[in-house]
C-alpha positions as protocol buffer text, in pm:
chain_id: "A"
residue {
  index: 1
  type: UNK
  ca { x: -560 y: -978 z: -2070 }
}
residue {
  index: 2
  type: UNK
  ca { x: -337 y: -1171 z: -1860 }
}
residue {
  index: 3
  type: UNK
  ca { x: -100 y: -1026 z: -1618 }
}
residue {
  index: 4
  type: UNK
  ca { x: 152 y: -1188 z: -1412 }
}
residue {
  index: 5
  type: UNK
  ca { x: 63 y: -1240 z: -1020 }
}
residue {
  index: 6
  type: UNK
  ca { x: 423 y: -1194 z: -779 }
}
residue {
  index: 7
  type: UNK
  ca { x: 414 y: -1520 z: -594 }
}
residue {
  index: 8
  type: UNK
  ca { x: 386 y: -1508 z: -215 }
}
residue {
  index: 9
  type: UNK
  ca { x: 714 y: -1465 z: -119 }
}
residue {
  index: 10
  type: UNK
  ca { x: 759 y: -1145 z: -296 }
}
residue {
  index: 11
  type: UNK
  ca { x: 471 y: -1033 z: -133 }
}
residue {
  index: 12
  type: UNK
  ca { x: 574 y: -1113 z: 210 }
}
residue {
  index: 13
  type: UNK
  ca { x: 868 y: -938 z: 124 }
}
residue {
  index: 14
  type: UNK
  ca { x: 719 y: -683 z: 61 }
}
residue {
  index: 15
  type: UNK
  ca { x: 509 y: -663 z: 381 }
}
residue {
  index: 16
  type: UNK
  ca { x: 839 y: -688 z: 552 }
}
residue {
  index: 17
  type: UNK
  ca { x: 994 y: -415 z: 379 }
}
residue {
  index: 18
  type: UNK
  ca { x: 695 y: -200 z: 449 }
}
residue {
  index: 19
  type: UNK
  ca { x: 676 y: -285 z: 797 }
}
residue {
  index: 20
  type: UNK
  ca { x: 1083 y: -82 z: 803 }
}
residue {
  index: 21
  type: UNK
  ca { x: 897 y: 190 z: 600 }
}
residue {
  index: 22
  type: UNK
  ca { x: 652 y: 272 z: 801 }
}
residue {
  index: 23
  type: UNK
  ca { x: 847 y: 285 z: 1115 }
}
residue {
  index: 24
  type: UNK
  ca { x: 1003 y: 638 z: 945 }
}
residue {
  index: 25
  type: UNK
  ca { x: 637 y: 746 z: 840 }
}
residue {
  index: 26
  type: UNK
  ca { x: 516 y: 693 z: 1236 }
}
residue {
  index: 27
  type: UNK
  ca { x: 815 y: 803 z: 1391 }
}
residue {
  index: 28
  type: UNK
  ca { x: 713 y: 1206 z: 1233 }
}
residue {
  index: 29
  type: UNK
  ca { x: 407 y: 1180 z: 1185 }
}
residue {
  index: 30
  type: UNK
  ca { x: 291 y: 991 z: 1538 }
}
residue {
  index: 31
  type: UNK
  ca { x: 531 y: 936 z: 1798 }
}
residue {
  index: 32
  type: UNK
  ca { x: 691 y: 1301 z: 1766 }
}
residue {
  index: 33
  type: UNK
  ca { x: 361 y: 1456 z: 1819 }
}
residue {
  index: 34
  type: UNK
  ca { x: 256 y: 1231 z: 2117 }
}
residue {
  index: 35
  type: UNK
  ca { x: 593 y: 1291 z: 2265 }
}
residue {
  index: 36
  type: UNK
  ca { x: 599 y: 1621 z: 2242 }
}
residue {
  index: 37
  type: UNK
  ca { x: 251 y: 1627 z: 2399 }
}
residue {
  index: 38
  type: UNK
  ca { x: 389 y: 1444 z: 2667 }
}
residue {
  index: 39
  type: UNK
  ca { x: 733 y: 1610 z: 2747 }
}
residue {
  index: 40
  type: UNK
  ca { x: 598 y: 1970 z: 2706 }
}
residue {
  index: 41
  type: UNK
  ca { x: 274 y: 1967 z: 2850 }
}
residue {
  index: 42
  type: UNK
  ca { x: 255 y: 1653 z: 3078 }
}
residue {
  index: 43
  type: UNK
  ca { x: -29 y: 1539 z: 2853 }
}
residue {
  index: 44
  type: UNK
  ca { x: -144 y: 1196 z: 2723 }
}
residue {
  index: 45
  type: UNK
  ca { x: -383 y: 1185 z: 2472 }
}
residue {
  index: 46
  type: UNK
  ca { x: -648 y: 960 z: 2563 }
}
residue {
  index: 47
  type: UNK
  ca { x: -663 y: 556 z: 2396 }
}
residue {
  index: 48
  type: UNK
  ca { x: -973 y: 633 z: 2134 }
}
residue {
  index: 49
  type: UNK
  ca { x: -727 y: 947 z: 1994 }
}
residue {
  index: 50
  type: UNK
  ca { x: -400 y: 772 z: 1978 }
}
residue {
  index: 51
  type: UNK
  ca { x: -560 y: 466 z: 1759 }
}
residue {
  index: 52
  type: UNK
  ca { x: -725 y: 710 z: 1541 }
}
residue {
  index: 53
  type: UNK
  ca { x: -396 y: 888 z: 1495 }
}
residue {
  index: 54
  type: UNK
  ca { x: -238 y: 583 z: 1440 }
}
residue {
  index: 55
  type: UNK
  ca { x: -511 y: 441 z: 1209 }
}
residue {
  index: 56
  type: UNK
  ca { x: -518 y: 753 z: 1011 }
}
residue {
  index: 57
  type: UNK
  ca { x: -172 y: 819 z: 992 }
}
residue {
  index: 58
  type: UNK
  ca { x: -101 y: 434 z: 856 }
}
residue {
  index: 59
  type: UNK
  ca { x: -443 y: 479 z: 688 }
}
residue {
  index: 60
  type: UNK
  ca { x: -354 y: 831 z: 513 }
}
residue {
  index: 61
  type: UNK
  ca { x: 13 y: 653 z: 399 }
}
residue {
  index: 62
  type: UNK
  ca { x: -152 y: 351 z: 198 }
}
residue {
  index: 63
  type: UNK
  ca { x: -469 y: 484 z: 63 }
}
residue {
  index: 64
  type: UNK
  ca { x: -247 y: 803 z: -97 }
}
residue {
  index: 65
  type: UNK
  ca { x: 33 y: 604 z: -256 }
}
residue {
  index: 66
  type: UNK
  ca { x: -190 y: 335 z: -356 }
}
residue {
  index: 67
  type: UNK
  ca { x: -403 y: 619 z: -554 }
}
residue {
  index: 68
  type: UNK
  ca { x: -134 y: 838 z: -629 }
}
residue {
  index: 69
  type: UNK
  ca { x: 113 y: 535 z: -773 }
}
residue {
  index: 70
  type: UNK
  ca { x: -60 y: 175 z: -778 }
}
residue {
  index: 71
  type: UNK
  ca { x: 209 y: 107 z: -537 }
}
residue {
  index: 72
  type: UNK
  ca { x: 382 y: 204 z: -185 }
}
residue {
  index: 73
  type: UNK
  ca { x: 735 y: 237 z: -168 }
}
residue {
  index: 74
  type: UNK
  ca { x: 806 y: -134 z: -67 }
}
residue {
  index: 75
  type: UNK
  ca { x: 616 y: -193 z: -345 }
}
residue {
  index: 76
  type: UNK
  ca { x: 850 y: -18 z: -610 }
}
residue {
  index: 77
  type: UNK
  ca { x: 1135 y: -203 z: -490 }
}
residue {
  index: 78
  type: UNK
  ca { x: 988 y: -522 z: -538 }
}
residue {
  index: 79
  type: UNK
  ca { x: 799 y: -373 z: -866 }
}
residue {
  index: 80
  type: UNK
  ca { x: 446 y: -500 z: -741 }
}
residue {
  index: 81
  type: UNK
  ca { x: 108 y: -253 z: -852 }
}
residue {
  index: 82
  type: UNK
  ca { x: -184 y: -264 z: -681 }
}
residue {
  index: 83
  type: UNK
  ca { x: -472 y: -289 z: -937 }
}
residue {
  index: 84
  type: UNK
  ca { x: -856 y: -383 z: -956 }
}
residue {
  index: 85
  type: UNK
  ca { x: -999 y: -735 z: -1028 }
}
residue {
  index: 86
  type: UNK
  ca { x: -1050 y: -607 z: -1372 }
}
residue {
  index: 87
  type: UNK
  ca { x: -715 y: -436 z: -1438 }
}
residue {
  index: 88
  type: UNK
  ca { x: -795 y: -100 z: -1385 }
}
residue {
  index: 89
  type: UNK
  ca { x: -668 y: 173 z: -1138 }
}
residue {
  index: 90
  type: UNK
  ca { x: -858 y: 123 z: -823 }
}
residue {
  index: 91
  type: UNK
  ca { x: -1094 y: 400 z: -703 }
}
residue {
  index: 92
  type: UNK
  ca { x: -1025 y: 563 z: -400 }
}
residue {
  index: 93
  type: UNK
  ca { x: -1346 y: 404 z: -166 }
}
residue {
  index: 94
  type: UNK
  ca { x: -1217 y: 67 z: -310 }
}
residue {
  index: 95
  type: UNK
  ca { x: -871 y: 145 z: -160 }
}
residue {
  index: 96
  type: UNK
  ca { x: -1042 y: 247 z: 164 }
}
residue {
  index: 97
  type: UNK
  ca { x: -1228 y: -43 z: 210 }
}
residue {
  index: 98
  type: UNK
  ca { x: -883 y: -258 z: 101 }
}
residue {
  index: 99
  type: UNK
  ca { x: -720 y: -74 z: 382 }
}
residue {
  index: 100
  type: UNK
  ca { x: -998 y: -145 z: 623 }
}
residue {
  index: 101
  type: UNK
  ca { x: -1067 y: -475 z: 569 }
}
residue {
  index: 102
  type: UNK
  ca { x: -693 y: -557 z: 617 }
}
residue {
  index: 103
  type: UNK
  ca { x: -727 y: -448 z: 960 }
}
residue {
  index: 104
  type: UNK
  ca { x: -1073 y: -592 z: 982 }
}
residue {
  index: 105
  type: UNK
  ca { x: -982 y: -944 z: 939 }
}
residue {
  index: 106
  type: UNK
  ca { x: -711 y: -942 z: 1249 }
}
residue {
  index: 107
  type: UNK
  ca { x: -888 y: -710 z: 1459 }
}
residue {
  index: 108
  type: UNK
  ca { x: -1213 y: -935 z: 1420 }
}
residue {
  index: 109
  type: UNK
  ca { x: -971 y: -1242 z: 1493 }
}
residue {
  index: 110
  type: UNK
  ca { x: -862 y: -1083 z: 1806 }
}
residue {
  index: 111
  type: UNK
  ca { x: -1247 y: -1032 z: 1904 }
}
residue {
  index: 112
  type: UNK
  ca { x: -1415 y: -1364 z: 1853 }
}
residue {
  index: 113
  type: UNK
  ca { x: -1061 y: -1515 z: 2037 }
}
residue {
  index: 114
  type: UNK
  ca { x: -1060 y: -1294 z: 2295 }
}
residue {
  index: 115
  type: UNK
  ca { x: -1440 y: -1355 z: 2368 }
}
residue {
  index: 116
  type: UNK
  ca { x: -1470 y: -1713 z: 2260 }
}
residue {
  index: 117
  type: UNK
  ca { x: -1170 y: -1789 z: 2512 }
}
residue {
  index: 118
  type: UNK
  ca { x: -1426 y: -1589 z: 2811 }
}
residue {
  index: 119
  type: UNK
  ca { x: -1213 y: -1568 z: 3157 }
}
residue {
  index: 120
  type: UNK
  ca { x: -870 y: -1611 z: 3010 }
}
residue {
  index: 121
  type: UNK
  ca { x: -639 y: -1363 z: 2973 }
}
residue {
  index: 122
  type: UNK
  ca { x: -580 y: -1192 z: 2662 }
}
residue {
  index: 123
  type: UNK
  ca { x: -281 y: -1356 z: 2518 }
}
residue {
  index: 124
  type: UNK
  ca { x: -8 y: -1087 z: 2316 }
}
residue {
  index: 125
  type: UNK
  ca { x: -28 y: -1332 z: 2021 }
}
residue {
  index: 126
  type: UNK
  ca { x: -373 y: -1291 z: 1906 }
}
residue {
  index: 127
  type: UNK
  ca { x: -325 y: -995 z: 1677 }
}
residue {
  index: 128
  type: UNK
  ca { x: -70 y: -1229 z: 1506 }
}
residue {
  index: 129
  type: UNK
  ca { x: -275 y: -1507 z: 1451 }
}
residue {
  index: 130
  type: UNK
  ca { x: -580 y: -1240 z: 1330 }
}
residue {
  index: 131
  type: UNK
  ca { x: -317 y: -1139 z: 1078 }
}
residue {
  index: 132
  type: UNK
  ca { x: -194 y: -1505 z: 982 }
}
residue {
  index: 133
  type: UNK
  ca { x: -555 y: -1547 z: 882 }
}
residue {
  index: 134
  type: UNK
  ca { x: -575 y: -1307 z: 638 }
}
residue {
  index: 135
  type: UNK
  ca { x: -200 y: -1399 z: 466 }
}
residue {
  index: 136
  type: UNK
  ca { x: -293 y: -1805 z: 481 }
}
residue {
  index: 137
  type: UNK
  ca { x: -607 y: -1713 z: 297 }
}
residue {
  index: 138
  type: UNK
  ca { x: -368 y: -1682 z: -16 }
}
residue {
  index: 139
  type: UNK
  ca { x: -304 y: -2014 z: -20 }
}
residue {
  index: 140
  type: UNK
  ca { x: -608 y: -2169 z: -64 }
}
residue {
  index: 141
  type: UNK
  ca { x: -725 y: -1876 z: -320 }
}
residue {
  index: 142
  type: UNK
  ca { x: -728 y: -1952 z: -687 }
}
residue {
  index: 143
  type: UNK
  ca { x: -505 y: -1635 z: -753 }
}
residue {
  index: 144
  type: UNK
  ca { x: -300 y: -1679 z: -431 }
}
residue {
  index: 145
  type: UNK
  ca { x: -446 y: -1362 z: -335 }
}
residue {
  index: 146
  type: UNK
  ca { x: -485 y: -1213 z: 26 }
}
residue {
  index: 147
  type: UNK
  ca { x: -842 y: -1199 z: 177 }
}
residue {
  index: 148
  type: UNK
  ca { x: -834 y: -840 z: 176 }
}
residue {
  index: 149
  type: UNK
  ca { x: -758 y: -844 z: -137 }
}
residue {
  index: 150
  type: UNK
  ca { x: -1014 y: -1110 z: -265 }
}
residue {
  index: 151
  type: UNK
  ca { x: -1287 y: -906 z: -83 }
}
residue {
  index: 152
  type: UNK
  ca { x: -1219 y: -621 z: -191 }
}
residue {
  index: 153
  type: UNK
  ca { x: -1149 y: -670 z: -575 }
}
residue {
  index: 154
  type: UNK
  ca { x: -808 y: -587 z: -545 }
}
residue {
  index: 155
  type: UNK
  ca { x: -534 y: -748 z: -650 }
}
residue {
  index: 156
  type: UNK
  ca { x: -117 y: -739 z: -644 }
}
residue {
  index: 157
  type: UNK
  ca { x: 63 y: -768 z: -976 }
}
residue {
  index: 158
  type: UNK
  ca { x: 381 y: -728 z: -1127 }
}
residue {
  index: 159
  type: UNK
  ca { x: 449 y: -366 z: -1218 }
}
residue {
  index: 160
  type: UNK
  ca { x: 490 y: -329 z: -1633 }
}
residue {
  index: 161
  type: UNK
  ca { x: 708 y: -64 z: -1796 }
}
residue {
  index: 162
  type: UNK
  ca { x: 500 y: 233 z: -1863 }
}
């Protein structure tokens, strides 16, 4: 069975168009809460708790759709489904580890940078070029896929009429 693969540009698009998404889904679900923490009780939650909030939140948003739908919002506009290697609807650990391993491969970036550049100041465009790594992987892949993707036996396709 062959099924169509959205070329890159679609899929950046897509990223994009996420990225506007999930400013709504953070705003509620993130910000308001931490705020309100703030503002009302003069507390901050502590650095570990607000990236596990923020992980989880993002985390919670993607792995839900993605089982829920084969696709995020962004997604449906740009009619892109998320699917295994084999064509089948991902299982939910496999979406997980998607999810993870798209923030694995710029977060590790960031580490071996950070530490293989020892004495110089963290610079603010690591995380970017963690993240470039992952997207540039697409094209040298066969598929054009993203490393995330590729690792975990994912991959983006064109949505078909039900």
């Amino acid at each position: 069975m062959t099924t169509e693969l959205p070329g890159l540009r679609r899929r950046i698009a897509g990223i994009a168009y996420e990225s506007l998404l999930l400013l709504g889904v953070l705003s509620v679900t993130f910000m308001v809460p931490h705020l309100v923490l703030g503002m009302a009780f003069g507390v901050a939650a502590p650095n570990w708790l607000v990236f596990l909030n923020f992980f989880g939140v993002i985390g919670a948003y993607f792995v839900w759709y993605w089982h829920k739908h084969g696709q995020t919002l962004a997604m449906q506009t740009w009619k892109m489904e998320l699917i295994r290697a084999d064509g089948r609807k991902p299982a939910v650990p496999q979406l997980v580890l998607r999810f993870v391993l798209a923030w694995a491969i710029p977060l590790g970036m960031i580490y071996l940078i950070q530490h293989a550049l020892t004495g110089l100041p963290v610079a603010r465009w690591y995380p970017y070029l963690g993240a470039t790594v992952g997207l540039l992987w697409a094209f040298f892949d066969r598929d054009r896929q993203f490393l995330h993707d590729r690792l975990a036996g994912t991959r983006i396709v064109f949505k078909t009429a039900p």
